[in-house]
C-alpha positions as CSV (number, residue, x, y, z in Angstrom):
1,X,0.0,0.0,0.0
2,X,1.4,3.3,-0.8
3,X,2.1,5.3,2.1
4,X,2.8,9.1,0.8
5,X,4.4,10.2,5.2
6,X,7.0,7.7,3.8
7,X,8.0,8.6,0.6
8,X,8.1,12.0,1.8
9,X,10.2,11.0,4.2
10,X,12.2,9.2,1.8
11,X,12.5,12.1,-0.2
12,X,13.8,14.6,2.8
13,X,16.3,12.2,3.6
14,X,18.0,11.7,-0.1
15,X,17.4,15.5,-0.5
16,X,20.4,15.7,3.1
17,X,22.3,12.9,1.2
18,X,22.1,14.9,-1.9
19,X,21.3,18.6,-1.7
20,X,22.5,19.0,-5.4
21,X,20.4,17.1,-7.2
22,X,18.3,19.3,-8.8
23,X,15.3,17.2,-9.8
24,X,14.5,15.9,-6.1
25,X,14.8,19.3,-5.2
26,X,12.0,20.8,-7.7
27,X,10.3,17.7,-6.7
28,X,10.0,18.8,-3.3
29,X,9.1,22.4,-4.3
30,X,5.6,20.9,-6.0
31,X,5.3,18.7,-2.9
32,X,5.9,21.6,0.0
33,X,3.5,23.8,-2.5
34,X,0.6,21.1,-2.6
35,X,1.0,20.9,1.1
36,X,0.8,25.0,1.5
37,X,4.6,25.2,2.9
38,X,5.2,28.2,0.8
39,X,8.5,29.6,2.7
40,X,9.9,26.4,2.6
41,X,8.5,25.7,-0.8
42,X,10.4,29.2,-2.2
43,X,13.5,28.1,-0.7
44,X,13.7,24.7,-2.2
45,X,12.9,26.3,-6.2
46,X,15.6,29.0,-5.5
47,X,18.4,26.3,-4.7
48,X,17.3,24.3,-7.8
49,X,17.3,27.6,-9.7
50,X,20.6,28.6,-8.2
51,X,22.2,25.0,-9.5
52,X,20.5,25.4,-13.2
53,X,19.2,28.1,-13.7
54,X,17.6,26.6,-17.3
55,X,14.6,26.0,-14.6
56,X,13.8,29.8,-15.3
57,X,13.4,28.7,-19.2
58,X,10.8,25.8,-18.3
59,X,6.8,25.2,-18.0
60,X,7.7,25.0,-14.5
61,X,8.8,28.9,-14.3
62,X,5.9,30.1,-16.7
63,X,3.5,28.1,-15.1
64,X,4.8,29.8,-11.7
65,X,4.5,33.2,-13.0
66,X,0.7,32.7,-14.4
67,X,-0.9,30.9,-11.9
68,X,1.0,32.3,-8.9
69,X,2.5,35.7,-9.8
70,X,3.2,36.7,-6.3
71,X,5.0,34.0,-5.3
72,X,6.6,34.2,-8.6
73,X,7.7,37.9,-7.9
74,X,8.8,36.7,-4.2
75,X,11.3,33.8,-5.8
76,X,12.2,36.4,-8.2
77,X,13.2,39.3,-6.0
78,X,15.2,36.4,-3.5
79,X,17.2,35.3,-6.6
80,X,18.2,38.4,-7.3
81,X,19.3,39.8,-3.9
82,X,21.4,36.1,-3.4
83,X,23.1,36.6,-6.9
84,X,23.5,40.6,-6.4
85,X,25.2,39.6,-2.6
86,X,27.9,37.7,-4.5
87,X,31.2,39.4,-4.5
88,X,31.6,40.3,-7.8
89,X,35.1,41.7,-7.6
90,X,36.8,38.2,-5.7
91,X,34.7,35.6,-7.1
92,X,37.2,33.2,-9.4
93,X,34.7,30.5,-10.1
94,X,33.1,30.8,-13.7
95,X,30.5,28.5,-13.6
96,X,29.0,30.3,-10.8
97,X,29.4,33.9,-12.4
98,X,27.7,31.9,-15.8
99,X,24.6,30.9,-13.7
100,X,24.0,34.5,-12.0
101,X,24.5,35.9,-15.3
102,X,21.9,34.0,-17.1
103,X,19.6,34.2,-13.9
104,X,20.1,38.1,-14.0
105,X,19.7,37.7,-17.9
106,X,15.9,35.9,-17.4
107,X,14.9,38.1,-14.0
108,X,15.9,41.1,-16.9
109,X,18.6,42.5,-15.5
110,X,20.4,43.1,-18.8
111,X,23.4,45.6,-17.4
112,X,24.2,43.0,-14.4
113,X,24.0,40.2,-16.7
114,X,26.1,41.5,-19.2
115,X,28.8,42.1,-16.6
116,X,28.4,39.0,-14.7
117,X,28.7,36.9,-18.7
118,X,31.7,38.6,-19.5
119,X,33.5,37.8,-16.0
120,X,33.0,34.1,-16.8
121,X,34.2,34.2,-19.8
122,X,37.1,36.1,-19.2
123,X,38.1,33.7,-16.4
124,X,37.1,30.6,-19.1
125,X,36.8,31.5,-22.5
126,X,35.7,28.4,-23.6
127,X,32.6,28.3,-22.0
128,X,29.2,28.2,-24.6
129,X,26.5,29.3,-22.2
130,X,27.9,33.0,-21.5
131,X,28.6,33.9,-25.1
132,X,25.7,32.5,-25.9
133,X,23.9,35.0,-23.4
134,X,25.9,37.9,-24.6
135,X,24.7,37.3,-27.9
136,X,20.9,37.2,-26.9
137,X,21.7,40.8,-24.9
138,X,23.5,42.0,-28.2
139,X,20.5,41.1,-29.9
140,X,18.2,42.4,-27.9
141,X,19.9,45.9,-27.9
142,X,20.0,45.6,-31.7
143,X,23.4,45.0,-32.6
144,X,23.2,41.9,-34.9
145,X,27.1,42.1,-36.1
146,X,27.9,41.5,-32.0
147,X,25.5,39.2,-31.4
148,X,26.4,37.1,-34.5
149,X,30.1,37.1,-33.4
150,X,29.2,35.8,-30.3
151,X,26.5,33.2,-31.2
152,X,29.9,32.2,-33.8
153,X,31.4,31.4,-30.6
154,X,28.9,29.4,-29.0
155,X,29.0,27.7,-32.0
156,X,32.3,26.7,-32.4
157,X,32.5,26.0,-28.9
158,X,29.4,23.5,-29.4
159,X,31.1,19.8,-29.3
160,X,28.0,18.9,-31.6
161,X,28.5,21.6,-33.9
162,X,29.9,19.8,-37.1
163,X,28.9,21.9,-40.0
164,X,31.5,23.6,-41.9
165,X,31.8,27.5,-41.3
166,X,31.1,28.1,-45.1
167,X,27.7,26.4,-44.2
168,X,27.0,29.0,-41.3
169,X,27.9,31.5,-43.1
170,X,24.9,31.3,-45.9
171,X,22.6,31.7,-43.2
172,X,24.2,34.9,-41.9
173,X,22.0,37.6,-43.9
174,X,23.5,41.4,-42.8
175,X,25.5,42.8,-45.3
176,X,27.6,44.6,-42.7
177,X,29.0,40.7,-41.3
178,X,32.5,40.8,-41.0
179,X,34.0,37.3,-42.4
180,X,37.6,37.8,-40.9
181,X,36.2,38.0,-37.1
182,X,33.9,35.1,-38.3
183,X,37.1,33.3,-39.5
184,X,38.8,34.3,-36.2
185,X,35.9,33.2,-34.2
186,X,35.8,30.1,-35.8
187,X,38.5,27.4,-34.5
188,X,36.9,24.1,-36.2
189,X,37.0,23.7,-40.0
């Protein structure tokens, strides 16, 4: 017979075995929200958020800020004091400036993003996600040549990315595309 104080139980204590696991952790969001445990709820989808922050590109996230805006706008504004706390100057670790800066890039924080990206990647250049960011901020401010350069990057950074650069290039359509920064940006032939 199923016995749902047990499983939950279950679930609490794999969750202290393995606070990083991302899935049992958004599992336990939906169960502390069915239950009406909304503090601890909100703290269990921040530290899933804060480990991938693709949650904030998922139903999950859209759902959250349609049928519950408030608590949406609560998660929201938590997110952004935790990344905003981090010590920009001293932090070394690029995967952790990556993750604020696409966090600050979907709360739309565009100027902290943009400086959060751009510390990764000068720390690890050969990281996809932030120049792929910086591209989407490019792009949103309207500078296509930037943007393409750096969506170039992600691109050649991409381990599945096996089509030749004369390929890409047909489906770059600005006249103002500069093929030697394309050719610099591009390290696999």
């Amino acid at each position: 017979k199923y016995d749902s104080n047990s499983s939950f139980l279950l679930l609490d204590t794999i969750i202290k075995i393995a606070p990083e696991n991302v899935l049992y952790l958004i599992t336990d969001f939906k169960r502390l929200s069915l239950l009406g445990k909304f503090n601890e709820a909100k703290n269990q989808i921040i530290n899933a958020i804060l480990l991938s922050p693709t949650i904030l590109e998922s139903e999950l996230w859209q759902d959250m800020s349609e049928e519950i805006p408030k608590f949406h706008a609560e998660v929201s504004n938590r997110l952004y004091e935790i990344v905003m706390r981090c010590d920009f100057q001293s932090e070394c670790n690029p995967i952790i400036l990556a993750k604020y800066g696409k966090i600050l890039f979907f709360l739309k924080y565009p100027d902290e993003a943009y400086l959060f990206l751009r510390k990764a990647i000068n720390l690890l250049p050969n990281l996809r996600m932030p120049w792929y960011y910086l591209g989407m901020l490019e792009e949103y401010q309207g500078n296509k040549q930037k943007a393409t350069e750096y969506y170039l990057k992600t691109a050649c950074l991409s381990q599945y990315t096996y089509i030749h650069k004369d390929v890409l290039l047909k489906y770059i359509n600005h006249d103002n595309f500069n093929k030697n920064t394309f050719d610099e940006y591009f390290i696999y032939q």
